[in-house]
C-alpha positions in Angstrom: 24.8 17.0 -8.2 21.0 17.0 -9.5 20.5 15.9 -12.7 17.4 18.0 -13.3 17.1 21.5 -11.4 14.3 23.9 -11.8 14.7 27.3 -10.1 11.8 30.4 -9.5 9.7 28.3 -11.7 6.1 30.3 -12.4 3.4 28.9 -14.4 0.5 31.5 -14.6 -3.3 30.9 -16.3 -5.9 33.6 -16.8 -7.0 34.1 -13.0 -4.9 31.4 -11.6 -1.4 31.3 -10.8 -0.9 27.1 -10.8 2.8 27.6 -9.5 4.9 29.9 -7.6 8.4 30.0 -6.9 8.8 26.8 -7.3 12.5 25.0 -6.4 12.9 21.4 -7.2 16.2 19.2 -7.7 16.4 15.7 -8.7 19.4 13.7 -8.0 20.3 9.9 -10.2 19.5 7.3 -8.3 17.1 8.4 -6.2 13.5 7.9 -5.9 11.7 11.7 -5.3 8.9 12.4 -4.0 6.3 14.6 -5.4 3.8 15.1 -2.8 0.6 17.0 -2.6 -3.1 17.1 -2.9 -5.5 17.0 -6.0 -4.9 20.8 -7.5 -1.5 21.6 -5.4 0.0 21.7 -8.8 1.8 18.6 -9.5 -0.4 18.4 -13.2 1.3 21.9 -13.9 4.8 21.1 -13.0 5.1 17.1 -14.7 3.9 19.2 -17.8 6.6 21.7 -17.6 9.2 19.0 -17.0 8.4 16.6 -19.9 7.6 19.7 -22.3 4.1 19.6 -22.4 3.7 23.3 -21.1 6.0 26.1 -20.8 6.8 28.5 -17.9 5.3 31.9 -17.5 8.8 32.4 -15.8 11.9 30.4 -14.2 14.8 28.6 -15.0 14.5 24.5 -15.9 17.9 22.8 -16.5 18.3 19.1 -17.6 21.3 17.7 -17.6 22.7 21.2 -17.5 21.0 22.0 -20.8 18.1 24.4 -21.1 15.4 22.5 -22.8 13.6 26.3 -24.0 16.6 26.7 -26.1 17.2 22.8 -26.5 14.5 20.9 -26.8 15.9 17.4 -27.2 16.8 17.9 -23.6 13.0 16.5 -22.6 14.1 13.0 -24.6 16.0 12.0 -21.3 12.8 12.5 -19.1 9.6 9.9 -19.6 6.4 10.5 -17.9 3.5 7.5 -17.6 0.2 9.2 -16.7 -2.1 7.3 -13.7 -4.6 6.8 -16.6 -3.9 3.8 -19.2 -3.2 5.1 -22.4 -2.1 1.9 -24.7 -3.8 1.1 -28.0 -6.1 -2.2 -26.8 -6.3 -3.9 -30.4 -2.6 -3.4 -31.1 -0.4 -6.3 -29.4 1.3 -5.7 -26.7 5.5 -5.4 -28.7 3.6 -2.6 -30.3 2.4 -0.8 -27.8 5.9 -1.2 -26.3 7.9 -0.2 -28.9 5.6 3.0 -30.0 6.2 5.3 -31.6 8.3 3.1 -33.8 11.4 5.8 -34.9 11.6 6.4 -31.4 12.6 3.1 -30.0 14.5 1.9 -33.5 11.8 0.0 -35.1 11.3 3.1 -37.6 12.1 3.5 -41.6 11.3 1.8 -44.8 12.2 -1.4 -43.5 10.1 -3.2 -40.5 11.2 -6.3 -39.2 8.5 -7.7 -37.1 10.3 -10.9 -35.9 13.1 -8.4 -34.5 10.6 -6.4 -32.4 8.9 -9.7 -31.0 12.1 -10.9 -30.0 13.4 -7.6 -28.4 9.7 -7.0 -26.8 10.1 -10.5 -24.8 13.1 -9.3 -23.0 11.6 -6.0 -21.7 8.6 -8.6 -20.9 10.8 -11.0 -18.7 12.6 -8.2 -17.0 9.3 -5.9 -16.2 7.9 -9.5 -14.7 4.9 -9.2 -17.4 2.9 -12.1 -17.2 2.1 -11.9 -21.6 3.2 -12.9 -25.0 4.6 -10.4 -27.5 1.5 -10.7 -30.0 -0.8 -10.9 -27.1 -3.8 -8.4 -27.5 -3.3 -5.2 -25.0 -7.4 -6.2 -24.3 -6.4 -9.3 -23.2 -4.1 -8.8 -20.4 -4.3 -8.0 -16.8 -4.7 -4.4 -15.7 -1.6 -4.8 -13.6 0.4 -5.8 -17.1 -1.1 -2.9 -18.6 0.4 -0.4 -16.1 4.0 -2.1 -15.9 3.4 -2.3 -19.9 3.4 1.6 -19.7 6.7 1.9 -17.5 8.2 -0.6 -20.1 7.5 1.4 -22.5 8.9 4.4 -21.3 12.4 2.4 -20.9 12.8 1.6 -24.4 13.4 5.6 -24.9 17.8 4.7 -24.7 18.0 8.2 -23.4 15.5 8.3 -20.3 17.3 9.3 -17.6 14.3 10.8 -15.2 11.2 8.5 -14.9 8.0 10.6 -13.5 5.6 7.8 -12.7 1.8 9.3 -11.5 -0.2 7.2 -8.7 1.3 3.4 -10.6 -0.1 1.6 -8.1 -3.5 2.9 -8.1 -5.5 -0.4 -9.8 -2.8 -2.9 -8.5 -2.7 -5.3 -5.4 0.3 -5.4 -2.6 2.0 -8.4 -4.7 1.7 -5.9 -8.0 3.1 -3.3 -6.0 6.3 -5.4 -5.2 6.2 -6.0 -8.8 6.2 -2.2 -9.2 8.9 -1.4 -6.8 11.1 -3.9 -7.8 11.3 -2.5 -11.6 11.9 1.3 -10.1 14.7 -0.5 -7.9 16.3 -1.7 -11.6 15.7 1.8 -12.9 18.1 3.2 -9.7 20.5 0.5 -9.9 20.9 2.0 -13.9 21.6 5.6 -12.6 18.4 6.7 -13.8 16.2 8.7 -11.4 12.1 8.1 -10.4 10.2 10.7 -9.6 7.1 9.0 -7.6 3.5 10.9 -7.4 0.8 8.9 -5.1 -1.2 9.6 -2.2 -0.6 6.1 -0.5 1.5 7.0 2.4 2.9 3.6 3.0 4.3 3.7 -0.6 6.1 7.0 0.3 7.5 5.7 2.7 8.5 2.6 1.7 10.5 3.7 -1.6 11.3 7.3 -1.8 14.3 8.7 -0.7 13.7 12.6 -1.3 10.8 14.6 -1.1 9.1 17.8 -2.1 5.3 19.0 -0.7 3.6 21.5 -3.0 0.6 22.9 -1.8 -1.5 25.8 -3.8 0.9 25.8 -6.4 4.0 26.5 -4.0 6.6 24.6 -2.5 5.8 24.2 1.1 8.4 21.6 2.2 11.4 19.6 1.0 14.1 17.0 2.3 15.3 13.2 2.7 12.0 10.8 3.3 13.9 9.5 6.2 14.0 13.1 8.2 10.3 13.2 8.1 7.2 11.5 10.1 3.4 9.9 7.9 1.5 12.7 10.0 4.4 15.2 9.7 3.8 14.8 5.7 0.2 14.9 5.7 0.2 18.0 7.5 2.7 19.7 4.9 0.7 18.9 2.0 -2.8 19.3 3.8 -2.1 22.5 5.5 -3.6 21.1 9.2 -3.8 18.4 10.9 -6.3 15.2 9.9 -6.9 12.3 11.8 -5.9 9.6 9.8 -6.8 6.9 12.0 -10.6 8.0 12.0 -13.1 5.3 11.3 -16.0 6.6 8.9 -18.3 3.5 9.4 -21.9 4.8 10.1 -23.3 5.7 13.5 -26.5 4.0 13.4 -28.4 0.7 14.0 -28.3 -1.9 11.2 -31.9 -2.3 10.0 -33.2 -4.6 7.5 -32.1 -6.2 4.1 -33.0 -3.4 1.2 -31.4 -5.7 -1.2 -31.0 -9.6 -1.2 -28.5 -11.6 -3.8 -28.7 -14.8 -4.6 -26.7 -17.7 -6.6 -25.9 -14.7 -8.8 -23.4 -15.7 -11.7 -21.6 -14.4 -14.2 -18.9 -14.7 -16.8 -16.3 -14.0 -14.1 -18.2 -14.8 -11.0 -20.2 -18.1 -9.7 -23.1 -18.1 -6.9 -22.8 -14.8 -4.9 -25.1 -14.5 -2.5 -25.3 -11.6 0.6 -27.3 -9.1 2.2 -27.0 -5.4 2.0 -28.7 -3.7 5.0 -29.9 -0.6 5.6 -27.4 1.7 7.9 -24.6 0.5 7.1 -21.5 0.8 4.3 -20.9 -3.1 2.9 -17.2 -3.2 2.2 -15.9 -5.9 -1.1 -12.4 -6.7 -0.7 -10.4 -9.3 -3.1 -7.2 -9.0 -5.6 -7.6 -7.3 -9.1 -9.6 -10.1 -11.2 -11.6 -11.5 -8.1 -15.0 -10.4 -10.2 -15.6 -7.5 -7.5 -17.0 -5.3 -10.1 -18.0 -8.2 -12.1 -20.8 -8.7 -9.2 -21.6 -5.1 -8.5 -21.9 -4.2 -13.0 -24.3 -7.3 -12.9 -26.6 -6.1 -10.5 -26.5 -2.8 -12.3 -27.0 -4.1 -15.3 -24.0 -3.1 -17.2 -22.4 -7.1 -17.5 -25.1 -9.9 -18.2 -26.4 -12.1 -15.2 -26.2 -15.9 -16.5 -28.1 -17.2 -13.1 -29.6 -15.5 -9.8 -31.6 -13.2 -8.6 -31.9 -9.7 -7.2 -34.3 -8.7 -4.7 -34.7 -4.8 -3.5 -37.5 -3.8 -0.7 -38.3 -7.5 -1.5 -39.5 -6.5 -4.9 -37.6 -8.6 -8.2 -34.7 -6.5 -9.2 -34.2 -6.3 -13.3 -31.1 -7.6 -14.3 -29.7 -6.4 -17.6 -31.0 -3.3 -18.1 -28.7 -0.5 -16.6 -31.3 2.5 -17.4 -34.3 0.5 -15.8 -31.4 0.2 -12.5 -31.1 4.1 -12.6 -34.5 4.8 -13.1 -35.4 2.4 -10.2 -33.0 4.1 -7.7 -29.9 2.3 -7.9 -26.2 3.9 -9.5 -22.7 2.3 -9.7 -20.1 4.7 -9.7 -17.4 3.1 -12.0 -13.5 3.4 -11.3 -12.9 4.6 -14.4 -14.3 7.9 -14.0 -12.9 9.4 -17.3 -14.2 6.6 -18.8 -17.3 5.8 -17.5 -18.2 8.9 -15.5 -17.4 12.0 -17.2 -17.9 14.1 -20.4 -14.6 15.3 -20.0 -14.8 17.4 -23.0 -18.0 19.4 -21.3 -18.4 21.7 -18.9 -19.0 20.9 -15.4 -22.8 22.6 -15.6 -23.2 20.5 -18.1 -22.1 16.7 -16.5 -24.2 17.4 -13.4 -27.0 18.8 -15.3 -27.2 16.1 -17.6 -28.3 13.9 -14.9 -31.0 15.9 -13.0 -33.4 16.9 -16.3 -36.3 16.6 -13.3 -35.1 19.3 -11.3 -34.5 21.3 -14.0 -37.1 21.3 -16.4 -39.6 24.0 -16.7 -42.7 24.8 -19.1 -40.4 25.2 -22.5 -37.6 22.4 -21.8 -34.6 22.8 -19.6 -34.7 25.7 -17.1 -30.8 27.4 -17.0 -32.0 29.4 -14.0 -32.7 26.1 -12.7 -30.1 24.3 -13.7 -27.8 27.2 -12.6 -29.5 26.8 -8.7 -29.3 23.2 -8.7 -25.5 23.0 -9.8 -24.7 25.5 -7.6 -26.3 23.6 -4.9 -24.2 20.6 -5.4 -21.1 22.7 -6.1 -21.3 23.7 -2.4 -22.9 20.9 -1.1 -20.0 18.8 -1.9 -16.9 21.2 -1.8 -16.3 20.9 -5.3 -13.2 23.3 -5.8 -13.8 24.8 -9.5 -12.8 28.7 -11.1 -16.7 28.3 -12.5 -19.3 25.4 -13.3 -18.6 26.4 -16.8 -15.0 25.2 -16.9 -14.3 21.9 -18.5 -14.8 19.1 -15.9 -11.6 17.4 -17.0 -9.4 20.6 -16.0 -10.6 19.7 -12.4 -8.5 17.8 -10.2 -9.6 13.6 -9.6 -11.1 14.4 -6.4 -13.4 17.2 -7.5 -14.2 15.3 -10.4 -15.2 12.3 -8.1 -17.2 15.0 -5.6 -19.0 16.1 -8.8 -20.0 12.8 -9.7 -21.5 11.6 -6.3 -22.7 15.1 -5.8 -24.8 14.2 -9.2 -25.6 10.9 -8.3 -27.0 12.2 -4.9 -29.4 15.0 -6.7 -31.8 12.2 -8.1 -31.9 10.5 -4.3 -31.3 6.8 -5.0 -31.9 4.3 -3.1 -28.7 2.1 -3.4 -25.1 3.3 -4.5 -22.6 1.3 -5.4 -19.0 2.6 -5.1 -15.8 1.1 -7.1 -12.8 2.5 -6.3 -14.1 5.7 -5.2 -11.1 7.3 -4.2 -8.2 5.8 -6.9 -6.0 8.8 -7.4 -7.5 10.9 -4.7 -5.8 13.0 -1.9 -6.1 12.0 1.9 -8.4 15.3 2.3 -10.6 14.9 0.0 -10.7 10.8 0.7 -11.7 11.7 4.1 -14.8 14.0 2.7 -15.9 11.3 0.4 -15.9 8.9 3.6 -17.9 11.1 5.3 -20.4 11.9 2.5 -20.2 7.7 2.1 -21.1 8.0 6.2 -24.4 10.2 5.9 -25.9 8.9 3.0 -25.6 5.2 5.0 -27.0 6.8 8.1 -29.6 8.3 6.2 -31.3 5.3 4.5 -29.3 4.9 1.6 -28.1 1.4 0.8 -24.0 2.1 0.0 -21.8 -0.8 -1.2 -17.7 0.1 -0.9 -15.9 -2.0 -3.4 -12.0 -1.3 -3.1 -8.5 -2.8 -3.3 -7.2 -0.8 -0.2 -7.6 -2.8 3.5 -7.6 0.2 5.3 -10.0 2.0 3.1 -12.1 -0.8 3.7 -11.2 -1.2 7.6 -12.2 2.4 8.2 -15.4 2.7 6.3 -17.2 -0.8 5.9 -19.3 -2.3 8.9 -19.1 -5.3 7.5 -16.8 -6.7 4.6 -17.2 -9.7 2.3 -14.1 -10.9 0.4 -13.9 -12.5 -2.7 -11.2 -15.0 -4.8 -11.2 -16.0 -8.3 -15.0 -14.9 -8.5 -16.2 -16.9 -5.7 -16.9 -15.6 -2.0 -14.7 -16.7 0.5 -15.8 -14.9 3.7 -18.1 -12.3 5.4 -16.9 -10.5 8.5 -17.4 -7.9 11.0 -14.7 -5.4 10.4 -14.6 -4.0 14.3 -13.9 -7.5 15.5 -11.7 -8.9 12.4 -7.9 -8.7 11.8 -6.8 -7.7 8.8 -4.5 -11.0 8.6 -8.0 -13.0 8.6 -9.2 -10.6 5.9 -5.4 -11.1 3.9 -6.0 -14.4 4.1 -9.4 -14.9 2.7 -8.5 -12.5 -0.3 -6.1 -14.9 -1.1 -8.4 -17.6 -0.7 -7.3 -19.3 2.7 -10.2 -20.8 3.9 -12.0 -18.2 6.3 -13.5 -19.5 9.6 -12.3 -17.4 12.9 -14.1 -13.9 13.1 -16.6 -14.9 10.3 -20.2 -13.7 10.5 
């Protein structure tokens, strides 16, 4: 019998219905799930289900209960967001236990000693690798996000457990960390609903499933009754070739920028070559100093030694605006943090980027600026009601299309990619591969830095791999396996199939 049920759900905006129809039961002990691309209306329906929205129309029961007419129904069901969203200068038992009347820490009285003590057994059975009065800023990303799921346990009357793309930032071995804490949750007669576009993950823990595609249910059954392509092509609508290779078409050419002995606070003597032609893939666990390397050469973290040639010219080091106004952009992983306004419009985030394409006699030009945002609005495929709706309403991967697609406007001559496609669907993945594709083929210097090997194995000509800030290998991706690359990630010493 399914412990949450929604029937005929509807959820309907002013000139957009987000869902349709929509059917959806969710059984204890079960891992569902909740498939579809960036905009198919997952967002819509999470909201609904944790009380965040209502419905324009439909039935939603929870543990038989109506949670319309009863809203401490929603207490049994916890959501944690793909984005981090703890307090970084409070320690992590009070992150944990917030807010404080929820989990029993409330009233007149607080007894701090109590909620250490009680915080280090959700920290030994989540596997987090921190101390009680440890600083949230202190820890690793990958304690941040099981943090989160911890946190959502210490509610005593969860039941359903939505988790959104958890494995995003994290590494195979966090993953396993991960799966083995939804595995607990099942074993307690809880249920996990699972969002995420990584196919293997799907796969490899859910047991149920449910496709929603413009805002309607397309597809629904046991994980088990249904094939990876069979899947994609539910929540895509056709078929896509996942096994396509995106690495560019032409011949390498020279060096257009030359590292050397570049150090860091995180990083020690990284030196290598990005040519012209192709995509240069970095591959190495969360807190190898990846983006350590690439936010020094941008200018964004302090070089302590080394030296950056481009076109054989001196590179300046420390000065991020000097780095955009010379050609080169880094395209963060944190978009909402780094990449967006998210409380303006989308005219407005690409526009504030291209003031020389739009600037006419008397300041800013909004015919202008109107032609050249349009431009990149189709350019790119950016899927939006109108560019003056609020970029942050717009799914990941039209925010990510809009962010390139702004980047690409003031023609540079090196991008640097982090994580481009964290949280992103496998459509719009393959159309930022492709735009990643053309701009290589076309002169532009492109550097992929990402924790995904086949990301990596279909886009990157060549791929260097880092440990513990240090390189450890360079290779040719066509001839390499990905056990050689595995194993210089981990730091194995790297000798077969090197460059």
């Amino acid at each position: 019998m399914a412990y949450l049920e929604i029937r005929g759900l509807g959820r309907d905006f002013p000139g957009v219905v987000a869902l349709n129809d929509v059917d959806l039961k969710i059984e204890l002990g079960r891992t569902h799930i909740l498939a579809g691309e960036n905009g198919a209306g997952k967002s819509t329906l999470v909201k609904i289900l944790t009380g965040a929205d209502r419905p324009t129309r439909g039935e939603v029961r929870i543990d038989g209960r109506d949670p319309l007419v009863d809203p401490s129904a929603y207490r049994s069901v916890a959501y944690v967001p793909q984005e981090l969203t703890l307090f970084a200068q409070m320690t992590v038992a009070e992150n944990l236990f917030m807010p404080f009347d929820r989990s029993g820490h409330g009233g007149r009285l607080f007894n701090r000693r109590a909620l250490m003590r009680e915080a280090q057994t959700y920290l030994e059975r989540f596997g987090i690798e921190a101390r009680p009065s440890d600083l949230v800023a202190h820890i690793s990303v990958s304690d941040q996000q099981l943090l989160q799921i911890a946190r959502a346990s210490t509610n005593n009357e969860m039941k359903v457990l939505i988790l959104d793309e958890p494995t995003s930032a994290l590494t195979r071995i966090e993953v396993d960390r991960v799966f083995r804490v939804i595995r607990d949750f099942l074993d307690r007669d809880h249920a996990v609903v699972f969002i995420s576009h990584k196919m293997e993950e799907v796969f490899e823990i859910g047991d149920d499933y449910t496709v929603l595609r413009n805002g309607e249910k397309v597809e629904s059954g046991r994980v088990a009754d249904i094939t990876e392509a069979d899947l994609i092509r539910a929540m895509s609508g056709r078929h896509l070739a996942i096994d396509d290779h995106f690495r560019p078409g032409v011949p390498v050419g020279d060096a257009i920028m030359e590292v050397r002995g570049l150090s860091g606070a995180r990083f020690q003597d990284v030196s290598f070559d990005l040519r012209r032609g192709e995509i240069l893939g970095f591959a190495g666990l969360v807190g190898a100093g990846r983006s350590e390397v690439m936010q020094s050469i941008f200018g964004y973290l302090k070089a302590s030694a080394g030296r950056v040639t481009v076109d054989g010219k001196d590179w300046p080091l420390n000065d991020p605006s000097r780095s955009v106004a010379n050609g080169m952009l880094y395209l963060s992983e944190e978009r909402k943090h780094h990449g967006i306004f998210p409380m303006l419009s989308l005219r407005e985030n690409i526009g504030i980027s291209i003031f020389e394409l739009t600037q006419g006699p008397l300041g800013i030009s909004q015919r202008r600026e109107r032609e050249a945002v349009t431009k990149i609005i189709e350019d790119y495929g950016i899927k939006t009601a109108g560019m003056g709706k609020r970029i942050s309403n717009l799914s990941g991967g039209n925010q990510q299309k809009a962010i390139i697609g702004r980047a690409m406007a003031t023609r540079p001559r090196i991008l640097i990619f982090d994580e481009p496609t964290k949280g992103i669907d496998i459509r719009t993945k393959t159309e930022i591969y492709r735009i990643m594709k053309e701009l290589a083929e076309d002169g532009v210097g492109v550097i992929l830095v990402s924790s995904e090997i086949t990301e990596l194995r279909r886009c990157a000509s060549r791929i260097i791999t880092m440990h513990t800030g240090h390189i450890t290998g360079e290779f040719d991706t066509a001839t390499t396996e990905t056990e050689t690359l595995v194993g210089a990630i981990f730091g194995t010493e790297a000798r077969a199939d090197a460059i």
